[in-house]
N, C-alpha and C positions, 0 to 999 in steps of 0.2 A: 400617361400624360397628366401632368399638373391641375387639379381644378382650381377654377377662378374661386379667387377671394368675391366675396358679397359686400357690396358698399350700399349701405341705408341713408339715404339723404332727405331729411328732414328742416324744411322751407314751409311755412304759410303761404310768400309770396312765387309766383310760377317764375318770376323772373331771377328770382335767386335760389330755385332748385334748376332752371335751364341753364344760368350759367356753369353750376357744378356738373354738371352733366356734360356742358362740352369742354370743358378741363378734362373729365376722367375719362371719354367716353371712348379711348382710341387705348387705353392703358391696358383693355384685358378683363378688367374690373362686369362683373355682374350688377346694373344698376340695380335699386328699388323705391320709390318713392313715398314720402306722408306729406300731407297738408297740412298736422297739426299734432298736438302731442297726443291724444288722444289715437289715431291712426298709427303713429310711431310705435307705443307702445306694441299694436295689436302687431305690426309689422316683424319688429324686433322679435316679439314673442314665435311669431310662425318662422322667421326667417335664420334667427341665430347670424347675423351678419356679423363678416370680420372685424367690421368698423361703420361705426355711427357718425356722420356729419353732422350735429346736432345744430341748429339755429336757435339761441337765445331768449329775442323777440316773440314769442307766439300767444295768438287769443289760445282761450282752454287752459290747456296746460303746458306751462311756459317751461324754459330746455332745461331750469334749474330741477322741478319738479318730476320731469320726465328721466331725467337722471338717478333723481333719488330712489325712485321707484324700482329702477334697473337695478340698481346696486342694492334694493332690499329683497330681489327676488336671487335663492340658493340656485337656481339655473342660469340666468341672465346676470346674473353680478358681476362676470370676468369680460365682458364683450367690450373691448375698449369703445370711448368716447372721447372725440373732438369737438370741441363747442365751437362755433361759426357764429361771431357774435359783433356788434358797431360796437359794443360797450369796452372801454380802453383802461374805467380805473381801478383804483386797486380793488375796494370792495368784492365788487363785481367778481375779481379774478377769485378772489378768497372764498366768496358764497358756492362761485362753480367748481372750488377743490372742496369744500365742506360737502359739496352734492355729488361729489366722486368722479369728478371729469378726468380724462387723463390728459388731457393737453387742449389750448386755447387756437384758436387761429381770430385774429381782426380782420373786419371790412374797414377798405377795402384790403385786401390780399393778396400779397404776391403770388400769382401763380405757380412759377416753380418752385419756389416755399410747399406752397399745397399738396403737389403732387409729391415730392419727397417725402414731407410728413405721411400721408397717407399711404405711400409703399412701405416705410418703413414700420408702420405700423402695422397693415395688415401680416406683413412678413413674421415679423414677433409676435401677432398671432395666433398664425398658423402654426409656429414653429412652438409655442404653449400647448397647443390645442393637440397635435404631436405629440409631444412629452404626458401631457395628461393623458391621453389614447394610452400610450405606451404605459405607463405607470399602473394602471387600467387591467392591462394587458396580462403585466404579468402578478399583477395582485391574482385575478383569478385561476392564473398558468400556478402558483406558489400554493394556492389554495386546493388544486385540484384534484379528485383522486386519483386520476390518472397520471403515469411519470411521463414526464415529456423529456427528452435529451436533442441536442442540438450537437450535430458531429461535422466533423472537417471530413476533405477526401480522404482521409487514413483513418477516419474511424476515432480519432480521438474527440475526446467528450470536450465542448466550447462551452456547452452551460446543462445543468443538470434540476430539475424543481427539486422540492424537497419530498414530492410521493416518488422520484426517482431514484435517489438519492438512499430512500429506504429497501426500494426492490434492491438495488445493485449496492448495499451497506457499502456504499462509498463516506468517508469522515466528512464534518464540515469544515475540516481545518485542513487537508490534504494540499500540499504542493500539488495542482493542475498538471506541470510539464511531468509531472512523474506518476501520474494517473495511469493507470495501463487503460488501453483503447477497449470501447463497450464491448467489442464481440472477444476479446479476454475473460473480461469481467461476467460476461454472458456465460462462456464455455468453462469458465473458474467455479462457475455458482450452481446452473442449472444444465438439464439436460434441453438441447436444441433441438427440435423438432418442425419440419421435416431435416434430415441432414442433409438432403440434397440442396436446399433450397439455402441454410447458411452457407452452405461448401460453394456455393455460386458468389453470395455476397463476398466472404470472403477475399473472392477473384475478381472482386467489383464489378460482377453482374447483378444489378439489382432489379429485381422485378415487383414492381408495388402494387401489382394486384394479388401476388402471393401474402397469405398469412402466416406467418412463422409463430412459431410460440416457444416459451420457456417453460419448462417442468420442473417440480420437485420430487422425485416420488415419490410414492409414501412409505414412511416408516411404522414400526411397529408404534410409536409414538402419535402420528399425526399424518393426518389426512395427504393427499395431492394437491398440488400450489400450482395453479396453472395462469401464465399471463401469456394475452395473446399481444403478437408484436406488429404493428400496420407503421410502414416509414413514406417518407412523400419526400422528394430532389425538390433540392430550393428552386424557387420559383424567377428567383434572384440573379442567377445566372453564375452566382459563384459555386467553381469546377468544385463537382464531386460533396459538394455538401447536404444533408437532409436532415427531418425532423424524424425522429421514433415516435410512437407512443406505445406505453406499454401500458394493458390495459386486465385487470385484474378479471378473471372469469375464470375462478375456481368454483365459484355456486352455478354459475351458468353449466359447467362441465360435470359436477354432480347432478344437474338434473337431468343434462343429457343423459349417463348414465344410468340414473332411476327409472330413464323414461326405459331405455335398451333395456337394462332387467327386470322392466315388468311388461315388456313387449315378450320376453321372451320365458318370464315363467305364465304366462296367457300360453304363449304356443308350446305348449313342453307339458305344463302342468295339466291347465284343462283341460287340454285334447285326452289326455288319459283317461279321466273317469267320462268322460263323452264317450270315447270309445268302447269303457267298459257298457254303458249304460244302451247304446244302441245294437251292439255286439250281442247280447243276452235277449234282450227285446226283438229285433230279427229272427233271430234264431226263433223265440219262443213264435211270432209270428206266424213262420214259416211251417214249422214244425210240434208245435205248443202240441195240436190233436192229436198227435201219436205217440208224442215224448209220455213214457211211463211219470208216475210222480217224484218217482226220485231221480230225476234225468231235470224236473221243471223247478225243482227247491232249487237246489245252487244257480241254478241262472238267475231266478226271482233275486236270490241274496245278494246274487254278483252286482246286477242292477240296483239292489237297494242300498249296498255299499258302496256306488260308484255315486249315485246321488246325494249321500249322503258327503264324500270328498267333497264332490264339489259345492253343495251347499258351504261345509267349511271356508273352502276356498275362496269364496266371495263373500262371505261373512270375514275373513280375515282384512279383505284389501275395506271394505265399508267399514272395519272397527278402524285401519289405520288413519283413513279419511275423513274420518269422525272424531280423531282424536278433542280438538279442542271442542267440540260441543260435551263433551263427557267433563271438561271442570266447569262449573259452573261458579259464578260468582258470588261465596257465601256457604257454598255445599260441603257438609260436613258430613261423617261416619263414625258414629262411636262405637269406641272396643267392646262395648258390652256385645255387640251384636256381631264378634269376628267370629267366633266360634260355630256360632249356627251358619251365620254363610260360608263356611271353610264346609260343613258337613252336608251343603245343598250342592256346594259344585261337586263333592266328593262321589256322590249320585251318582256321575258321569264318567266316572273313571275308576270302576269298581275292583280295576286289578291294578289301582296303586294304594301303598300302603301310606296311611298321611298322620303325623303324631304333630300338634297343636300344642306350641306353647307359648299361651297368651296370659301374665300374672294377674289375678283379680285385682290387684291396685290400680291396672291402669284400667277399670273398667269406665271411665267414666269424663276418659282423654276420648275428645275426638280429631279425628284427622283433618283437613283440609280437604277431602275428597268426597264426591257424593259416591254414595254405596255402588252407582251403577260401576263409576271408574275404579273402587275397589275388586269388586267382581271380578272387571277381565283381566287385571293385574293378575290375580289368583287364578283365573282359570290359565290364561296363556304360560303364565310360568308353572303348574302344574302338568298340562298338556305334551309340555316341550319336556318335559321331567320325562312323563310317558312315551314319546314318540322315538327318544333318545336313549331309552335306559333297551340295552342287548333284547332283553325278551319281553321288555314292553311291561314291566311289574317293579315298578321303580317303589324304595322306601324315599318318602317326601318329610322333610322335616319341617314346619311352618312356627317359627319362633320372633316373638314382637317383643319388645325390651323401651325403655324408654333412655334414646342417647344420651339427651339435654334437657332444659326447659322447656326446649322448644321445636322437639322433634321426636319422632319415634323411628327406631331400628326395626325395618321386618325384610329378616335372613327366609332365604326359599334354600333349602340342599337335599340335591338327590344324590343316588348310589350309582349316577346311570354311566356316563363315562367321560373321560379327561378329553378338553378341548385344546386343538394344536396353540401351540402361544400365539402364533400369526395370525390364528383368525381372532383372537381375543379382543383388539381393540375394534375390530369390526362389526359385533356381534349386535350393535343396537342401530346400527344401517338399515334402511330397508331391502329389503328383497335380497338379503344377504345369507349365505346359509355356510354354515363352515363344515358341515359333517353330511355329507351326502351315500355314507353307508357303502356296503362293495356291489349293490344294483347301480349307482351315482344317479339315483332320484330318491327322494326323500320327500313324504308328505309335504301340506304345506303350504304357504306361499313366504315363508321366512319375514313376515312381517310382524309376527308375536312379540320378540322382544324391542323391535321398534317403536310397537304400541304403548309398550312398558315405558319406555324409556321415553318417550314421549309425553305421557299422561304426568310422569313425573318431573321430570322439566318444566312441564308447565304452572307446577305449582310449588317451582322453588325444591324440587327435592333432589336425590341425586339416586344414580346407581351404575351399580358397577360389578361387573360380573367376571367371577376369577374360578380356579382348578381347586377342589378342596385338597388341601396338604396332611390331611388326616386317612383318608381312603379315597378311592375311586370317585370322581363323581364330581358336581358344580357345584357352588354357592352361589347365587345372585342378592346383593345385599344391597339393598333400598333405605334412603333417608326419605323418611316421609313429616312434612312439616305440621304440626298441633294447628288447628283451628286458632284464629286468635282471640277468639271470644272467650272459649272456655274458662272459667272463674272458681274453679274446684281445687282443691288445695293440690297438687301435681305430689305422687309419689317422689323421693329422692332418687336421683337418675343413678341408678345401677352399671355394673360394670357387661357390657353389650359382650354376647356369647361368642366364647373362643370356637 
């Protein structure tokens, strides 16, 4: 149903706001009253009415000034105005178009004069007010990140925004009538999921509480592209038409993801060294008093290796979740001090072999990173060197080079073994593990080089981690960006190790 136009009728005297009132008062029209200009204004302001009766004549502020006002305010400036006025000569008319009236009515006044003017007025409008909504409309629809499509009963596209436009790389110059229909376009591009649920639409069963989605999937190149699809039947009554939206939740779908694989290295990982650690401890329990002493050693050990995993373990998910507190704003690390910290973590892993080659020129380059976030760089990719290499006795080669001005190279390569190509571009994911060994558990919580690659991301660096083409074994090669303070004359950038 139509809503009533709002007519503001603005009189001083009661006798010439009654008589407008019983002119309009059978028309449909919403009245509303002012005494004076002063109240009109206030009126106008709350009320946004289609059309202003204005009276001329008024103590306060008389209809010329009342006007003016309207038309200086960016919300109220478009509200037409009819001046209701005795005054007949020219002046008069000229000061009330200089105050932005849109049209004059004289006392006395034709009645039906009146009422036409003021139908036709509020009608045009309404019919502004309309086109402005609409214009409105679809600025924000053109603007939006979501594609919105507008389709007929057959599925072909009537209007398309420009974020749809990009999911479905439809041209901005295409002949319409030779556009193939969305669910082409759909089944051309992406994988449809569920099938059951397009194979109905299809058959123009549409169910709008199902969610459909479209997939990419991933290639060795690039992630999974997921938009989820929600349509609604016009409201309008015209057969068979609806709106889509398609709506981007590729991040949402990774974290879902994230969340499932580390819901499930929780139940898989932990429970293991749990296991071990209460399995030994029982036993010693139960039976500690009679077990000879070399019966109580391997259990004690079992147990202190199984606490020791899982300490790991949660010390892994706490470094990933801690990543951005580890750069600090300002936090540098200078080379002078790589070598000694390469020879404290080495402490720890006393059956890898690790050769150091850091040139005394760049002693005196610092990095962008506080020494704590150097540290786990170097332990994690050490570790992974270790836990990776056949019998656990990896040669670790640790060499830093200076790329640029404005960056340093530091190559991590062990001897330990060749990673499948497919897991390669996945390998800085979290909870991602590409080599799960012939038991298919593997230490761990696969967040190591996630940490990595995260800590460097975050300050502008890069890495990248590929199969050495020399021998067996990985390279992980890190851009790590210079401090920018540093003011030391920079070595001349050398050519970065084959």
């Amino acid at each position: 149903m139509e809503t009533s136009s709002t007519v503001l009728i603005v009189d001083d005297e009661a006798l010439g706001r009654d008589t407008l009132e019983a002119l309009l008062i059978n028309e449909g029209y919403r009245l509303a009253f002012a005494e004076n200009g002063t109240q009109a204004l206030a009126q106008i302001q709350a009320l946004k009415p289609d059309i202003v009766l204005l009276d001329v004549m008024m103590p306060d502020l008389d209809g010329f000034e009342v006007c003016r006002q309207v038309r200086a305010s960016p919300i109220l400036a478009e509200i037409p105005i009819l001046m209701v006025t005795a005054l007949d000569d020219r002046s008069s008319r000229l000061r009330g178009i200089e105050a932005g009236a849109d049209d004059f009515i004289t006392k006395p006044f034709d009645r039906i004069e009146l009422r036409t003017r003021v139908r036709t007025v509020t009608r045009l409008n309404r019919y502004r007010r309309l086109l402005a909504e609409r214009a409105r409309l679809e600025w924000i629809v053109d603007h939006a990140t979501d594609g919105y499509l507008w389709l007929d009963g057959q599925n072909k596209i009537l209007y398309a925004n420009p974020q749809a436009r990009v999911y479905l790389q439809m041209p901005e110059d295409e002949n319409r009538a030779e556009t193939p229909s969305f669910l082409e376009l759909a089944h051309a591009q992406y994988r449809c999921e569920p099938e059951m649920g397009w194979v109905n639409w299809a058959n123009g069963q549409i169910d709008e509480r199902q969610e459909l989605f479209l997939i990419r999937p991933e290639t060795p190149t690039a992630t999974a592209f997921w938009l989820r699809l929600t349509l609604q039947r016009s409201p309008f009554g015209a057969d068979g038409y609806c709106l889509v939206r398609l709506q981007n939740v590729t991040a949402e779908m990774i974290d879902w993801f994230d969340m499932r694989s580390f819901h499930e290295a929780l139940r898989h990982k932990i429970r293991t060294p749990f296991t071990g650690i209460l399995g030994s401890l029982e036993l010693l329990a139960k039976k500690g008093e009679t077990l000879p002493i070399e019966a109580v050693v391997p259990l004690v050990q079992m147990a202190l290796e199984s606490a020791r995993r899982l300490y790991n373990d949660f010390a892994d998910i706490l470094n990933y979740l801690n990543v951005h507190s580890l750069v600090e704003a300002g936090g540098h690390f200078q080379l002078s001090r790589f070598k000694e910290l390469v020879a404290e973590i080495a402490t720890a892993f006393p059956n890898a072999s690790i050769e150091i080659d850091c040139p005394s020129t760049l002693q005196h380059i610092g990095l962008a990173l506080t020494r704590q976030a150097v540290e786990l760089i170097l332990w994690e990719l050490i570790e992974n060197a270790v836990k990776f290499h056949p019998e656990h006795k990896p040669a670790v080669q640790i060499r830093v080079f200076q790329r640029d001005p404005h960056h340093i190279g530091l190559h991590v390569i062990d001897n330990g073994i060749h990673i499948s190509p497919e897991h390669l571009p996945y390998l800085g994911q979290p909870y991602y593990q590409g080599e799960k060994y012939f038991t298919g558990e593997t230490k761990g919580m696969g967040l190591g080089l996630a940490t990595v690659t995260g800590l460097v991301w975050n300050v502008g660096g890069t890495c990248r981690i590929q199969n050495r083409e020399d021998a067996i074994g990985v390279r992980v090669e890190l851009t790590l960006p210079i401090h920018p303070d540093i003011t030391e004359m920079l070595a001349p950038p050398g050519q970065g190790p084959q």
